[in-house]
SEZA-777511 format. One record per residue (C-alpha): residue number from 1; chain; x, y, z. Coordinates in steps of 0.2 Angstrom, whole numbers, plus 5000, padded with zeros to 4 digits. Example, Ala and Ser with C-alpha at 12.3 -4.5 7.8 and 13.67 -1.06 7.14 Angstrom:
BEGIN
<1, A, <5062, 4978, 5039>>,
<2, A, <5068, 4995, 5036>>,
//
This chain:
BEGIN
<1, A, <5000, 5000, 5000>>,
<2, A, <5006, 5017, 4996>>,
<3, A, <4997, 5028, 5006>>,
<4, A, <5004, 5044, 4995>>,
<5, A, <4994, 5034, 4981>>,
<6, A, <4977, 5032, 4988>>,
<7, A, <4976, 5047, 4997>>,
<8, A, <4979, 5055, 4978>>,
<9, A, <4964, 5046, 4971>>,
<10, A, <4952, 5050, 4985>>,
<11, A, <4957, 5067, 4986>>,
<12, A, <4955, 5070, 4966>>,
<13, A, <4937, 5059, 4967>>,
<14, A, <4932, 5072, 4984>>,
<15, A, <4942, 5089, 4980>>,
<16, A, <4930, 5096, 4994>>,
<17, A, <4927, 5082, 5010>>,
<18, A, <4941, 5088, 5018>>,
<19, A, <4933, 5080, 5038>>,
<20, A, <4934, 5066, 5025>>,
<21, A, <4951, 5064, 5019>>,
<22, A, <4958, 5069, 5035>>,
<23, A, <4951, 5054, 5046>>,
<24, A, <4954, 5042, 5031>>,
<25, A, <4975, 5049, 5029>>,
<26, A, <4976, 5046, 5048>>,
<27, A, <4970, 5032, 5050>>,
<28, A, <4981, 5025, 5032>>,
<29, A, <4998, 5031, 5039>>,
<30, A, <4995, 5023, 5053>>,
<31, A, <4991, 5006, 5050>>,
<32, A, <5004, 5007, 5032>>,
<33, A, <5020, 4999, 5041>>,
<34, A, <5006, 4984, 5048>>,
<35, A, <4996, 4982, 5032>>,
<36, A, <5012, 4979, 5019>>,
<37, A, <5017, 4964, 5031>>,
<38, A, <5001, 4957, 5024>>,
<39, A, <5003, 4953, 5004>>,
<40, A, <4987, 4945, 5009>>,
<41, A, <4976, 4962, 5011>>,
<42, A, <4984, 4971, 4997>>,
<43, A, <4978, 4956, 4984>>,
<44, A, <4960, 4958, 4992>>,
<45, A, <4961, 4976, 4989>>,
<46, A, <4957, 4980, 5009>>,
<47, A, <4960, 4997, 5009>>,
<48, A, <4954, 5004, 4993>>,
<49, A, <4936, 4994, 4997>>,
<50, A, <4938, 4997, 5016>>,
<51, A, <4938, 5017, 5014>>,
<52, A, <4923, 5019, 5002>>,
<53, A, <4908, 5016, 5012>>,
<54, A, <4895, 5002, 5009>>,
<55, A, <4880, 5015, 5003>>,
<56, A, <4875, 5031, 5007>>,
<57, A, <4858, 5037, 5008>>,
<58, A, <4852, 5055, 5004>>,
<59, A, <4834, 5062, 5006>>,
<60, A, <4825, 5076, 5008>>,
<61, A, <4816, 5082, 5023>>,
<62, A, <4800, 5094, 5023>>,
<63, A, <4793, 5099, 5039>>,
<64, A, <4781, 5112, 5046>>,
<65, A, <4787, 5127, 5061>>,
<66, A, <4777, 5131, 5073>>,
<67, A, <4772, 5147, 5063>>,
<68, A, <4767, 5136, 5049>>,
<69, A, <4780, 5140, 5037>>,
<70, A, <4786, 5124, 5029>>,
<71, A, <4805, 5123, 5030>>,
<72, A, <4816, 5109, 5020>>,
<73, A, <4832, 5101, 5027>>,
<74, A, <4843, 5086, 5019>>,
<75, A, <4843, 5071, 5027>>,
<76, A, <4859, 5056, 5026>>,
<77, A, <4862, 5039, 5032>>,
<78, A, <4879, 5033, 5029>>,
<79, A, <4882, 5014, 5029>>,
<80, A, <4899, 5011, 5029>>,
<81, A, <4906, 4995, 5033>>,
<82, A, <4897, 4978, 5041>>,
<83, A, <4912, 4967, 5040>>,
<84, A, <4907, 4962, 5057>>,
<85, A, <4891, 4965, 5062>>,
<86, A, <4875, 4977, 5059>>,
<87, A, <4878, 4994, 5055>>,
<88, A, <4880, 5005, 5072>>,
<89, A, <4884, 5023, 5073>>,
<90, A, <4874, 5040, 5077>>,
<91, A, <4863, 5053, 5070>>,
<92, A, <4868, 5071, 5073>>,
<93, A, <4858, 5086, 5070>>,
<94, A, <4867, 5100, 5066>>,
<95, A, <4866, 5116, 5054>>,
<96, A, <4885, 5111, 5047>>,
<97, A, <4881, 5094, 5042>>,
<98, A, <4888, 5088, 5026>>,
<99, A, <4890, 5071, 5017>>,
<100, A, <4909, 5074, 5021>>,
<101, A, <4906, 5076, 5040>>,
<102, A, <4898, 5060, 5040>>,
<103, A, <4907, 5050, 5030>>,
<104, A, <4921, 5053, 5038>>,
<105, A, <4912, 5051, 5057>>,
<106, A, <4907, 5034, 5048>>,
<107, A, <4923, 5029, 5044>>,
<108, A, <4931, 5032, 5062>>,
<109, A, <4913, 5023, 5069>>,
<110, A, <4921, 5007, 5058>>,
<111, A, <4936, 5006, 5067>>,
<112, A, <4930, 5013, 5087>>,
<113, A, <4913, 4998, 5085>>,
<114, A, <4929, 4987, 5081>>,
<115, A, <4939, 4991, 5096>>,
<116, A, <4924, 4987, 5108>>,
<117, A, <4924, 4968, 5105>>,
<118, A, <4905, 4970, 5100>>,
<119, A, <4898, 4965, 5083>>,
<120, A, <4894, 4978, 5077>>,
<121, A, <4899, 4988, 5061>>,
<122, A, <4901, 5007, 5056>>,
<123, A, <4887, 5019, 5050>>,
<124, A, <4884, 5037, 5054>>,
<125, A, <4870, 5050, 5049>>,
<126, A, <4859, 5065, 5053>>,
<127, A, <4854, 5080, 5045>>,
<128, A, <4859, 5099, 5040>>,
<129, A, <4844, 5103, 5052>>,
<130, A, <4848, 5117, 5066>>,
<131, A, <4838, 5111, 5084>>,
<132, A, <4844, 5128, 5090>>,
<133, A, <4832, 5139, 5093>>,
<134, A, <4816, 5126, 5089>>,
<135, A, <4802, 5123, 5100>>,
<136, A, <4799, 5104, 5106>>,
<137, A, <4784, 5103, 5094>>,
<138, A, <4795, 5109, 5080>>,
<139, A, <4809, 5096, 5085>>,
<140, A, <4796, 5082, 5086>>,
<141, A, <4787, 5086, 5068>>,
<142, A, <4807, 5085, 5060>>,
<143, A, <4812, 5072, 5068>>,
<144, A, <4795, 5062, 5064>>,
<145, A, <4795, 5068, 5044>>,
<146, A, <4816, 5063, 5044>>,
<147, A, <4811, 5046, 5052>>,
<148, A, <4797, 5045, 5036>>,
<149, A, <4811, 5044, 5026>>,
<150, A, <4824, 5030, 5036>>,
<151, A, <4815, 5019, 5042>>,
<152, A, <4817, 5007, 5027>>,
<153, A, <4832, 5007, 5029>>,
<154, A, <4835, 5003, 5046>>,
<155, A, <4833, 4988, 5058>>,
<156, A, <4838, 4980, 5073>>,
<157, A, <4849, 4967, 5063>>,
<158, A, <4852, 4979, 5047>>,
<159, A, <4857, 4995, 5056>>,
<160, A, <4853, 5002, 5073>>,
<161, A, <4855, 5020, 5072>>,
<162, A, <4857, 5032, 5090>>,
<163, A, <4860, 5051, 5097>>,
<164, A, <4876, 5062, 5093>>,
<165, A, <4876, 5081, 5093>>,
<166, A, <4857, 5088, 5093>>,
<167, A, <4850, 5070, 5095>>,
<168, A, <4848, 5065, 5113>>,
<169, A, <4834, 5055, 5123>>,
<170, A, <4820, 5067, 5117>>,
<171, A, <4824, 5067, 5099>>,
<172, A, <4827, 5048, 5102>>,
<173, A, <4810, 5046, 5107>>,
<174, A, <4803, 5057, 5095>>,
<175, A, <4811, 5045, 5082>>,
<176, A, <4808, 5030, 5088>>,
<177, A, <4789, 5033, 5092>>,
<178, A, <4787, 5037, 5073>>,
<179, A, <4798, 5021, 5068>>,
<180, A, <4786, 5009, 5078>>,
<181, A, <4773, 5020, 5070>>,
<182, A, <4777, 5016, 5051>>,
<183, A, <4784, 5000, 5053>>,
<184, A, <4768, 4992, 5066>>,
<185, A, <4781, 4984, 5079>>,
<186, A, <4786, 4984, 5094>>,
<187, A, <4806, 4983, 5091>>,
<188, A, <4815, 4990, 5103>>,
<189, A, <4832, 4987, 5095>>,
<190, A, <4830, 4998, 5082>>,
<191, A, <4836, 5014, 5090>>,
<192, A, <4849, 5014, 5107>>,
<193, A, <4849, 5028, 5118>>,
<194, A, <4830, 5024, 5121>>,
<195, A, <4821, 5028, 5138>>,
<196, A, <4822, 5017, 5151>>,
<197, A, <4804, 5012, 5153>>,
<198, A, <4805, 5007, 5134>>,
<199, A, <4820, 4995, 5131>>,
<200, A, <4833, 5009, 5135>>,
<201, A, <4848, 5005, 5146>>,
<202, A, <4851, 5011, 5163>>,
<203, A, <4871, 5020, 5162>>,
<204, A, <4867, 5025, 5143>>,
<205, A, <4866, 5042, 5143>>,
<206, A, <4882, 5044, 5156>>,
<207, A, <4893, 5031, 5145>>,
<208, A, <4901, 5040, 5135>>,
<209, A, <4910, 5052, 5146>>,
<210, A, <4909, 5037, 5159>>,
<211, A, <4919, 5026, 5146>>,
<212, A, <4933, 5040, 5142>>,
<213, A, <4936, 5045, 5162>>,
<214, A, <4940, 5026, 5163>>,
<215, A, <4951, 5024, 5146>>,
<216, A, <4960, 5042, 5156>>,
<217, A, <4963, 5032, 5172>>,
<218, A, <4970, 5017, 5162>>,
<219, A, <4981, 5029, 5153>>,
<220, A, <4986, 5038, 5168>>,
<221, A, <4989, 5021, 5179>>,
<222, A, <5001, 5016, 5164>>,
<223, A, <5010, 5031, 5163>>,
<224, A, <5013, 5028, 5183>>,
<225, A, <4999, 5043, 5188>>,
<226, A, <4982, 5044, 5197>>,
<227, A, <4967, 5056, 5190>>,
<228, A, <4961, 5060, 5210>>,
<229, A, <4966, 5078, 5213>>,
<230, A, <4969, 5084, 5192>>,
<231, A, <4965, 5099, 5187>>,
<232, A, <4952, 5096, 5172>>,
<233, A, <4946, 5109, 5157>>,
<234, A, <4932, 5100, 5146>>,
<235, A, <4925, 5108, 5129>>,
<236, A, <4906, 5107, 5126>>,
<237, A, <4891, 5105, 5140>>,
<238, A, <4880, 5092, 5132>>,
<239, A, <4878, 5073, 5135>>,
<240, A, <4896, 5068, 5133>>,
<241, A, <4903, 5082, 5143>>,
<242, A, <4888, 5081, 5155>>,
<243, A, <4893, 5062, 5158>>,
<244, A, <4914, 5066, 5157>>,
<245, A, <4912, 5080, 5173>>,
<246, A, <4901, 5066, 5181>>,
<247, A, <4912, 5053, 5182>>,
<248, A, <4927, 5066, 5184>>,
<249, A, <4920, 5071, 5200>>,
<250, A, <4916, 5053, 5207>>,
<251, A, <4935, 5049, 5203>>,
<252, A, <4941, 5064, 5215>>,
<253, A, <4947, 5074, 5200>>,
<254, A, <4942, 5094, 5198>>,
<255, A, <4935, 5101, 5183>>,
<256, A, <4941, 5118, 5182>>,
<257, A, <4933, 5125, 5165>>,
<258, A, <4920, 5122, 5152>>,
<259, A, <4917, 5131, 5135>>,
<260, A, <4902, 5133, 5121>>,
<261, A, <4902, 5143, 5107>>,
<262, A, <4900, 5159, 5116>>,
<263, A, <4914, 5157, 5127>>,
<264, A, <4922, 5146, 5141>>,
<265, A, <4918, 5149, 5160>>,
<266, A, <4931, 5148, 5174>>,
<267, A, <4926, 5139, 5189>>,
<268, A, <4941, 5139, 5200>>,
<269, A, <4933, 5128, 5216>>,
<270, A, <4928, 5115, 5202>>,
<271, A, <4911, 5110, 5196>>,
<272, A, <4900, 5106, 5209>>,
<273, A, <4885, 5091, 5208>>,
<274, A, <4871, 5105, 5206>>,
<275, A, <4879, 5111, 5191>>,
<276, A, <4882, 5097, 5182>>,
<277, A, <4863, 5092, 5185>>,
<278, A, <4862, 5112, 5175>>,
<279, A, <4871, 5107, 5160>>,
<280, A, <4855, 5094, 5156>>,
<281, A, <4843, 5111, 5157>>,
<282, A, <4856, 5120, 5147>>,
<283, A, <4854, 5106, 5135>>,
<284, A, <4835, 5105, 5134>>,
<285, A, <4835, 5124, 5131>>,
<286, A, <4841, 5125, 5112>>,
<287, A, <4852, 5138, 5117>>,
<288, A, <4869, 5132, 5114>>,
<289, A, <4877, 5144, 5128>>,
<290, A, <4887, 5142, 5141>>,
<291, A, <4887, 5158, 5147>>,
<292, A, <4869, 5152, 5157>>,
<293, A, <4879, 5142, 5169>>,
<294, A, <4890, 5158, 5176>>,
<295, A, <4871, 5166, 5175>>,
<296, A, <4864, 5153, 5186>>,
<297, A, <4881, 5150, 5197>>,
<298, A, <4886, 5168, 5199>>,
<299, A, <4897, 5165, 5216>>,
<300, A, <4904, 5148, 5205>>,
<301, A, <4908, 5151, 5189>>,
<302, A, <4916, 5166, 5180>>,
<303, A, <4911, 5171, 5158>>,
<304, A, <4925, 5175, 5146>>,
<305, A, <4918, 5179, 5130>>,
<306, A, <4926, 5171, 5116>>,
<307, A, <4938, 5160, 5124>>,
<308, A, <4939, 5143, 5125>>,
<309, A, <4941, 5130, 5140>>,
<310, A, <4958, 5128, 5133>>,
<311, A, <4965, 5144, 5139>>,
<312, A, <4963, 5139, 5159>>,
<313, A, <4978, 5134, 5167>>,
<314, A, <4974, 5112, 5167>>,
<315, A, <4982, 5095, 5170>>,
<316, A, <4970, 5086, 5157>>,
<317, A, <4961, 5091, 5142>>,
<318, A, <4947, 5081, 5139>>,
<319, A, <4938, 5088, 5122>>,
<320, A, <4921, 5083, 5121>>,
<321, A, <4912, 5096, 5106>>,
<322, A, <4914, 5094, 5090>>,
<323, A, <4927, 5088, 5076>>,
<324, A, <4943, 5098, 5075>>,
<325, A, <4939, 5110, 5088>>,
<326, A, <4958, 5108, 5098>>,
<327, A, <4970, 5116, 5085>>,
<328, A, <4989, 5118, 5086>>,
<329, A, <4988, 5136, 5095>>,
<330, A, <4976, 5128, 5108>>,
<331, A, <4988, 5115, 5111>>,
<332, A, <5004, 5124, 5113>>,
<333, A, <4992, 5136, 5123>>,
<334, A, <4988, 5120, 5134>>,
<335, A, <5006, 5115, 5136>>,
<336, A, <5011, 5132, 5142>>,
<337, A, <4998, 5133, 5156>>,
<338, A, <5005, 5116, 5161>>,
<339, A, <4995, 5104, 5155>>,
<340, A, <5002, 5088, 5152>>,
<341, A, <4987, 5075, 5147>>,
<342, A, <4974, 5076, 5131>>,
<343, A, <4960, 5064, 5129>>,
<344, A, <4949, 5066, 5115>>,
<345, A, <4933, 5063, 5117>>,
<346, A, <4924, 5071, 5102>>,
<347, A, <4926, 5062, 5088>>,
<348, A, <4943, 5067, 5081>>,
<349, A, <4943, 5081, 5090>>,
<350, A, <4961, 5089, 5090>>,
<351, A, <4968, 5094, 5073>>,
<352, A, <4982, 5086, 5065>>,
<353, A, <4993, 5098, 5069>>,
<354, A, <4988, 5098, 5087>>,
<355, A, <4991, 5081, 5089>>,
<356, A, <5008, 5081, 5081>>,
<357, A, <5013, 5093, 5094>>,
<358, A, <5007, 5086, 5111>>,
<359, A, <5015, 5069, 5102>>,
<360, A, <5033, 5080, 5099>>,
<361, A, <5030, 5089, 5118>>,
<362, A, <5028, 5075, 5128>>,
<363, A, <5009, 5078, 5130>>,
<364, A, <5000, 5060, 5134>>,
<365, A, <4987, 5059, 5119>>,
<366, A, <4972, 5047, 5116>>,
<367, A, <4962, 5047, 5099>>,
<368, A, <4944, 5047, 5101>>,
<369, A, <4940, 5031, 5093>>,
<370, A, <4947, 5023, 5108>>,
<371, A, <4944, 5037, 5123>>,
<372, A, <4927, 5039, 5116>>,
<373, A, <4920, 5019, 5114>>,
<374, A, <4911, 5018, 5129>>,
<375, A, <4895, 5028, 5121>>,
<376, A, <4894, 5014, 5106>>,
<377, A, <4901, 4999, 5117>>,
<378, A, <4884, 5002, 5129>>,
<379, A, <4873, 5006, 5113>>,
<380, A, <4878, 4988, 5109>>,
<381, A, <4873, 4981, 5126>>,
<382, A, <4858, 4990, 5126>>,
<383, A, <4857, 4980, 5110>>,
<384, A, <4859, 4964, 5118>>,
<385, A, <4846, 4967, 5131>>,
<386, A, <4832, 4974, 5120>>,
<387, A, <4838, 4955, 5109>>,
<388, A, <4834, 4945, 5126>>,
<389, A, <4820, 4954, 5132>>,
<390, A, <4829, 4957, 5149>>,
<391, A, <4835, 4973, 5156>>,
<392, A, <4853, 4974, 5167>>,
<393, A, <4857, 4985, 5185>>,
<394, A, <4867, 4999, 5184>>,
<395, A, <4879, 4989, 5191>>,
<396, A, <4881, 4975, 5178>>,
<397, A, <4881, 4989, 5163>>,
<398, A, <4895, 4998, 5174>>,
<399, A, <4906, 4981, 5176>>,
<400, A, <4904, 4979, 5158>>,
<401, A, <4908, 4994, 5152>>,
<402, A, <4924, 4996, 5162>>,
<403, A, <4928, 4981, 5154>>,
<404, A, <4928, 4985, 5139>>,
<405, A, <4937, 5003, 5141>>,
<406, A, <4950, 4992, 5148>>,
<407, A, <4949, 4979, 5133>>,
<408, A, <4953, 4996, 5123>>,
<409, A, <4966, 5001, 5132>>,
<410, A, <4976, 4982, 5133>>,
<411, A, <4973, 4985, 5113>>,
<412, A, <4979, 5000, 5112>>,
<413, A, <4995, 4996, 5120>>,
<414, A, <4999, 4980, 5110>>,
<415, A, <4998, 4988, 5094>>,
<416, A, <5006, 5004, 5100>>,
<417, A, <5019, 5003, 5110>>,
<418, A, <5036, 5010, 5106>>,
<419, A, <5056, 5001, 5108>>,
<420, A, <5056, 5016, 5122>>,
<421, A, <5042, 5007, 5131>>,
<422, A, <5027, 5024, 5128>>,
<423, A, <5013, 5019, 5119>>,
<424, A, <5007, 5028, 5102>>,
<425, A, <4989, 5027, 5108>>,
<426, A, <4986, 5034, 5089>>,
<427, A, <4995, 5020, 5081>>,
<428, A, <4989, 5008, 5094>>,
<429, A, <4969, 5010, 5092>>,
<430, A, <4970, 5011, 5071>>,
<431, A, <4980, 4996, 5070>>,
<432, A, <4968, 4987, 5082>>,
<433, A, <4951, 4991, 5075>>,
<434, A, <4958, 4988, 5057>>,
<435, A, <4965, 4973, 5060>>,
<436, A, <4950, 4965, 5065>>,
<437, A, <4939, 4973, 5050>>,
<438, A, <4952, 4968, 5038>>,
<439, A, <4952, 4953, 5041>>,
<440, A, <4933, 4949, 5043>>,
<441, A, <4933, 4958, 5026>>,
<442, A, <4944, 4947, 5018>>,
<443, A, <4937, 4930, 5027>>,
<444, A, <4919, 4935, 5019>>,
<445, A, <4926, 4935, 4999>>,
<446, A, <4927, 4948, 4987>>,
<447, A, <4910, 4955, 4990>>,
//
């Protein structure tokens, strides 16, 4: 494989998916030394078939505002690869969704489903729709016309969609009511992230931050420190970062910072319980700012317009927003105020550059396809319970989960450790989750 080659051709066939061709060039010079010890994969074409996804989905979405105005949005559902099982992966409202944004969140989903030793196989979707702003009536007649238009395509052994950025347990609902609608069954596996009383799992909405604060204290332990007492700053204050400060706090660690669109907020004693049970109103508003929670916290938390969490003085940085947020001037700005730790936790969070420096600055980094796995992994077990008709305690989703961040973690440092003993936690988790695609992909035939 010549990664100089392929990386040629896709950009020439995409000029403009650049989300795209950053996640796919990431991932191939990773995984280039490993992949030419296998003449095996280059015979079967691997990568050439592995980075084009299985079928993509495009449709159009007509709903009515509350002032009767009928508004249209595009809709996407992104199957990418089911090598080893359904196709799994989330839907995310947001105004700067694109066909390039998902593909490439597809593509990552292919690899991080891999790495959580559950069948399940790689998809992503959502729509250009913008929830801020929009009344609950309004978010419920979108998300029931955009269901109008998946539902063939989905299923609980076919593809089993769930939340991301704008789609959380009430657009869930509002989506699943409308599936059960159109296709007359009671199938609760055919969206995870569900409500409890009907066939969600208890631990889901937490899992995801739950799942990358336990990836952090495996990192930490294995580079001989402890997350009780760290300074934290965390981007975003919805589901993931809600659920990272949650399990932060349980682990004796003090997040010191928190940032939106708006700005970031100081909060120098650390974020107390009462907040962090805010940042699910601040959710539920549509207002997308965190400037509410110095407003409601006034003696807590301190505004600063325009900055980012990045700019507070940390020990760890745990990005939980969006795609490419963290860039190269945010991550020297990190390392100067003494920050020594990066865990992504949105989905390829930190910019290529970024990365590249806390890996040159002795920065411990973690991709989010591996810090980030809890949220799928209990998506799957949710899976499995709505499968057998039982429901598990809090407790057995917990043990589960932690076993699998550790699983992560054990495969992260096989695939990615370095003669010096440090572990390329980058290197690590691509090689992992490709390895075990790969070579369900060449097991199954040409197909």
């Amino acid at each position: 494989m010549k990664v100089t080659k392929i990386m040629a051709d896709l950009q020439a066939k995409y000029p403009g998916e650049s989300e795209y061709l950053q996640a796919v060039q990431e991932v191939l010079e990773s995984i280039e030394e490993v992949y030419n010890e296998h003449p095996e994969f280059e015979q079967a074409k691997i990568v050439e078939r592995m980075v084009e996804p299985d079928r993509i989905f495009t449709f159009r979405v007509t709903w009515v505002d509350d002032s009767g105005q009928v508004r249209t949005n595009l809709g996407y559902r992104v199957q990418f690869n089911s090598a080893i099982g359904p196709y799994k992966g989330g839907l995310r409202f947001h105004r700067k969704v694109t066909p390039s944004m998902l593909k490439f969140l597809g593509f990552e989903q292919t690899f991080k489903n891999a790495l959580t030793t559950l069948p399940m196989g790689g998809a992503k979707g959502g729509s250009d729709f913008d929830p801020v702003g929009k009344s609950d009536a309004e978010i419920m007649r979108f998300c029931q016309a955009f269901m109008l238009e998946l539902w063939n395509c989905i299923g609980p052994d076919q593809d089993v969609p769930a939340g991301d950025v704008g789609v959380g347990g009430r657009e869930i609902g509002y989506l699943d009511g409308m599936y059960r609608k159109l296709a007359r069954e009671y199938n609760t596996g055919v969206l995870t992230g569900k409500g409890q009383t009907w066939g969600g799992s208890i631990l889901r909405p937490e899992a995801t931050g739950y799942g990358a604060l336990y990836f952090t204290q495996h990192l930490l332990h294995k580079a001989g420190k402890d997350i009780k007492g760290k300074k934290l700053a965390i981007s975003g204050f919805g589901n993931v970062a809600w659920g990272a400060c949650k399990k932060a706090v349980q682990l004796g660690a003090k997040v010191i910072a928190l940032s939106g669109p708006d700005g970031m907020i100081n909060i120098p004693d650390g974020i107390t319980p009462e907040m962090i049970d805010y940042m699910l109103v601040m959710r539920a508003s549509n207002r997308d700012k965190i400037e509410d929670m110095a407003v409601k916290f006034p003696d807590k938390a301190s505004f600063v317009a325009g900055k980012k969490a990045w700019s507070a003085p940390c020990d760890i940085a745990l990005p939980c927003a969006f795609q490419n947020e963290l860039s190269e001037d945010d991550a020297k700005e990190l390392k100067a105020n003494g920050c020594w730790c990066c865990c992504e936790v949105s989905n390829m969070g930190c910019q290529p550059a970024a990365i590249h420096f806390f890996q040159s600055n002795g920065v411990l980094f973690a991709p989010g396809k591996a810090v980030n796995a809890g949220g799928v992994a209990t998506s799957g077990l949710e899976m499995t319970q709505n499968a057998s008709h039982i429901s598990w305690s809090a407790q057995e989703v917990d043990d589960k989960l932690h076993f699998i961040m550790q699983s992560i973690h054990e495969q992260c440092v096989k695939y990615g450790t370095r003669p010096d003993g440090s572990v390329d936690y980058v290197k690590g988790a691509n090689i992992a989750g490709f390895m075990k695609v790969a070579h369900a992909m060449l097991e199954q035939g040409i197909i």
